[in-house]
Kinemage of the C-alpha trace (Angstrom):
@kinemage 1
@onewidth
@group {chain A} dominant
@subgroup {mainchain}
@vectorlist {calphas} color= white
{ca unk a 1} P -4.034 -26.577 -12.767
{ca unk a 2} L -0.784 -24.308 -12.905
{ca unk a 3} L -0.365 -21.633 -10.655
{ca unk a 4} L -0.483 -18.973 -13.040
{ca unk a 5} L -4.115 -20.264 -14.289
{ca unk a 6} L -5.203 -20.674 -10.624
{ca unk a 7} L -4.682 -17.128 -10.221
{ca unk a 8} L -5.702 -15.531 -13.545
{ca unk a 9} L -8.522 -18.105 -14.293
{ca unk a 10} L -10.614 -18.616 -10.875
{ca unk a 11} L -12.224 -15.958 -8.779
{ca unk a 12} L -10.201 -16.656 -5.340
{ca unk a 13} L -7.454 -17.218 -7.231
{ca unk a 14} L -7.538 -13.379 -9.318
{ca unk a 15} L -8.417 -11.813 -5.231
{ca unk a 16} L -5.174 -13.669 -4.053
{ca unk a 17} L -3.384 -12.480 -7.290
{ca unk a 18} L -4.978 -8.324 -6.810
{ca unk a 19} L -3.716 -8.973 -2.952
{ca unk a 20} L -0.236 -9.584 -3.854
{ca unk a 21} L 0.072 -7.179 -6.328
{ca unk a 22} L -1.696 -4.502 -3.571
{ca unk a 23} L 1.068 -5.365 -1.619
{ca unk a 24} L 4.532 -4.822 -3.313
{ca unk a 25} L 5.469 -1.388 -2.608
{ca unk a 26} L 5.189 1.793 -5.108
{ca unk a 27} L 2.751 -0.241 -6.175
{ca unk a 28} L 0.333 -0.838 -3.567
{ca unk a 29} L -3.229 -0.314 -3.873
{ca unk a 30} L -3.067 2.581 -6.270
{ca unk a 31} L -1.763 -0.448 -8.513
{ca unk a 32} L -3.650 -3.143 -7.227
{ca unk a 33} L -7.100 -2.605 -7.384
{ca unk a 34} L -7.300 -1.297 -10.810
{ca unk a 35} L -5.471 -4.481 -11.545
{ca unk a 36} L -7.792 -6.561 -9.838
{ca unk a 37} L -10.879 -5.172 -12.022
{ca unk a 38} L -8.288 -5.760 -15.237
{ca unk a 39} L -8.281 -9.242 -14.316
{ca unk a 40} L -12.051 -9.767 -14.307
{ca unk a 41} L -12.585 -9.283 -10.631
{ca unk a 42} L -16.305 -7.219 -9.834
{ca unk a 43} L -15.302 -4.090 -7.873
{ca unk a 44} L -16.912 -4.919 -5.060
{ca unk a 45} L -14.021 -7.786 -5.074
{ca unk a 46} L -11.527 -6.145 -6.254
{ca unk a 47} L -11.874 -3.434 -3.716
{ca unk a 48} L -11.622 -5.699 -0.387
{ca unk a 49} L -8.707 -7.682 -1.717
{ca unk a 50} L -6.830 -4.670 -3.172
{ca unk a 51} L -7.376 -2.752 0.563
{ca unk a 52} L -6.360 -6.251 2.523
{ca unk a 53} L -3.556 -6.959 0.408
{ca unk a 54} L -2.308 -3.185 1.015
{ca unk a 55} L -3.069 -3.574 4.685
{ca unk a 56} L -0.931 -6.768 5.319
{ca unk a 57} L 2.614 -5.471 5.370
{ca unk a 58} L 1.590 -2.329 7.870
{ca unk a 59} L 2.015 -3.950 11.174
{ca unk a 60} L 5.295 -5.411 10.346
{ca unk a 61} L 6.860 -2.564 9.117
{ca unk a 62} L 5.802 -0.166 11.788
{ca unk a 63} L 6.749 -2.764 14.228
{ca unk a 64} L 9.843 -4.198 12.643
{ca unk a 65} L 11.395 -2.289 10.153
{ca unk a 66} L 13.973 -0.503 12.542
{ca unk a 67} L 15.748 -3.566 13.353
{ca unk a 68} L 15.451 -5.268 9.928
{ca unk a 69} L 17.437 -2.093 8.910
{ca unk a 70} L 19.543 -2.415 12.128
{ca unk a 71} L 20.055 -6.107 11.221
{ca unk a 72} L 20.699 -5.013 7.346
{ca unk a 73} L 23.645 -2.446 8.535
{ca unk a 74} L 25.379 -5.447 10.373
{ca unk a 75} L 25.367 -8.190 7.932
{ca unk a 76} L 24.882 -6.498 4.729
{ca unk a 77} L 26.714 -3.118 4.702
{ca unk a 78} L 26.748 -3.231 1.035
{ca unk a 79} L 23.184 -2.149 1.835
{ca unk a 80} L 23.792 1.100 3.669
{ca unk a 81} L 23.249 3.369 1.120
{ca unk a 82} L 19.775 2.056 0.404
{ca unk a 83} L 18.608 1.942 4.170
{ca unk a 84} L 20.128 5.676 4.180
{ca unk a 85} L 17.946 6.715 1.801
{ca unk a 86} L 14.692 4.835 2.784
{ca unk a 87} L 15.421 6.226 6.362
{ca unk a 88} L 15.969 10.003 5.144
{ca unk a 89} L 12.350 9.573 3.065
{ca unk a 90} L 10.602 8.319 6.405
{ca unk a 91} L 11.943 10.853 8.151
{ca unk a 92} L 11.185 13.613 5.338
{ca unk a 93} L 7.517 12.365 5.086
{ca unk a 94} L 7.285 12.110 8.814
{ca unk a 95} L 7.611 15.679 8.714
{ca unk a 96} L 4.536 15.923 7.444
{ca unk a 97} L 2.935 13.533 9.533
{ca unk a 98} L 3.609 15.227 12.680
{ca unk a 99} L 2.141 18.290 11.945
{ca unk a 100} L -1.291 17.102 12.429
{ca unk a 101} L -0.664 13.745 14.068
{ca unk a 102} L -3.338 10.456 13.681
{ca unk a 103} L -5.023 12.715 10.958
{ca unk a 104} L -2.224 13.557 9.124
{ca unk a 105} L -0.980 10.025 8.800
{ca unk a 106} L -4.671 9.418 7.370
{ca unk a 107} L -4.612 11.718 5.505
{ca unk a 108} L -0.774 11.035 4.031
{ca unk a 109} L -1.943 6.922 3.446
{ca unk a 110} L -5.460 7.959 1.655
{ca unk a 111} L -4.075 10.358 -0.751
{ca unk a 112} L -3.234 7.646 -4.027
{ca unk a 113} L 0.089 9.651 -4.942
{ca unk a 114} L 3.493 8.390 -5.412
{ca unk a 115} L 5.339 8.803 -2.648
{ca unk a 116} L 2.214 7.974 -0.469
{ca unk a 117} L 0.601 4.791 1.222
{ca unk a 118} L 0.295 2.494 3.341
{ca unk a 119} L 4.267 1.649 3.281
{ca unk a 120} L 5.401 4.740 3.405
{ca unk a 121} L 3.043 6.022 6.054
{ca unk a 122} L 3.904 2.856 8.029
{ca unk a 123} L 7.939 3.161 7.844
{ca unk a 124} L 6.953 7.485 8.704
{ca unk a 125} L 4.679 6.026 11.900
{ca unk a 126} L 7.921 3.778 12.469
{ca unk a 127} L 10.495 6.553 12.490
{ca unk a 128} L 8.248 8.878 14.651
{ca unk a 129} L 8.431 5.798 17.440
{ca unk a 130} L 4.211 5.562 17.265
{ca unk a 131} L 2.870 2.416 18.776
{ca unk a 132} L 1.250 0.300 16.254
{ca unk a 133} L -2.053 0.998 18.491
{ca unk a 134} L -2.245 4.259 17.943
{ca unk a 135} L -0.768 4.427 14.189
{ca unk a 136} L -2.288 1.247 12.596
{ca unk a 137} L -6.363 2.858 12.488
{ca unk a 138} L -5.367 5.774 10.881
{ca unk a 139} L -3.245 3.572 8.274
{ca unk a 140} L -5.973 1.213 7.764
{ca unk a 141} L -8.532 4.252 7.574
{ca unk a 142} L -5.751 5.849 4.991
{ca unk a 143} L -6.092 2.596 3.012
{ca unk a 144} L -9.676 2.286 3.095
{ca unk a 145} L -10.176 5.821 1.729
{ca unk a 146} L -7.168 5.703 -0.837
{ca unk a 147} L -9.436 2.415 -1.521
{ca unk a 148} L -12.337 4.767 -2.429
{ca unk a 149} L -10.243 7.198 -4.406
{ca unk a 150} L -9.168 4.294 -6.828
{ca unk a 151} L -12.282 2.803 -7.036
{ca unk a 152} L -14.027 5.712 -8.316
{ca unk a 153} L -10.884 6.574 -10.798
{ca unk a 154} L -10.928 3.070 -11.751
{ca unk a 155} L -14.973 3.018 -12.564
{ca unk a 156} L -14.226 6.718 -14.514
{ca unk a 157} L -11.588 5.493 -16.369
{ca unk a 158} L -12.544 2.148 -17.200
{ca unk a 159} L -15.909 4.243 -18.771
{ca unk a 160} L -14.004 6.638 -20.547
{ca unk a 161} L -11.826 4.033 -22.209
{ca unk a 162} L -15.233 2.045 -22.732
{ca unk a 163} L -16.520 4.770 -24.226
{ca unk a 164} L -13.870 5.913 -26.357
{ca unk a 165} L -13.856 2.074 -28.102
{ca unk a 166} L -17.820 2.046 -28.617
C-alpha cells in the first residue's frame, strides 16, 4: 500500500495524517482537526490527534528556537530578515502574554485566531525566557481548549453545510 492510501484510507493512518497537518504552523489545530473529520476520522479521533499533533512542536520551540535563530544568523544570513520578523511578532504577542502571565499564555494558545496557537504562544513563552515547566501547561491547556473551540465549530458547521445539501 502507498503512502498516500495508508494515510487517507486506514484509520491510524488518517490520525497520523490530521497530526501532521495539526502541526505545520498557521495551520495548526484550527486547520487540523476540521481536517481530520474531512478525512473520515470520528471526532472523538480527530480531536486527540489534531490536539497531539499541535502539541508536538511546543517543547522544542520554547526550548530551542533562540539558538536555531542564533544558528540561522551565522550560517544563513540570507535569512535575517525572516528571523527579524518572526522575532519582532514574538516579542509583539509577548506583550500580551505578560500582562496576565500563565493565564494569558492560555488564554493567547486557546483562542483559534490567526495569529494565535500553540507556535506562536510557544516562540512568545521563548522570547519572555519562561522555563518550559512553567510555560508548557498553560500551552497544552491553550491547545486543549482551542481543541474544544474547533470541535464545536467543526460539529456546527459540518451541520449547517449538512443541512443546507438535504
Amino acid at each position: 500500500m502507498e503512502l498516500f492510501e495508508w494515510l487517507t484510507d486506514t484509520t491510524l493512518g488518517q490520525c497520523v495524517f490530521t497530526m501532521l497537518v495539526s502541526m505545520i504552523p498557521i495551520i495548526e489545530l484550527r486547520g487540523g482537526l476540521p481536517f481530520g473529520v474531512a478525512l473520515g476520522l470520528p471526532y472523538y479521533l480527530a480531536f486527540p490527534a489534531a490536539v497531539i499533533g499541535n502539541i508536538i512542536p511546543a517543547p522544542f520551540i520554547i526550548v530551542y528556537i533562540r539558538r536555531i535563530f542564533d544558528l540561522m544568523r551565522r550560517r544563513m544570513p540570507r535569512l535575517n530578515g525572516l528571523v527579524d520578523r518572526m522575532e519582532r511578532k514574538a516579542h509583539l504577542k509577548g506583550q500580551k502574554v505578560t500582562k496576565y502571565k500563565y493565564i494569558g499564555l492560555w488564554l493567547f494558545v486557546a483562542i483559534p485566531l490567526p495569529g494565535t496557537g500553540a507556535w506562536t504562544g510557544s516562540l512568545a513563552a521563548a522570547f519572555l525566557d519562561t522555563r518550559l515547566k512553567k510555560a508548557l501547561p498553560a500551552v497544552v491547556l491553550g491547545v486543549i481548549t482551542a481543541g474544544c473551540i474547533m470541535l464545536a465549530l467543526t460539529h456546527v458547521g459540518i451541520n449547517l453545510f449538512s443541512t443546507a445539501l438535504a
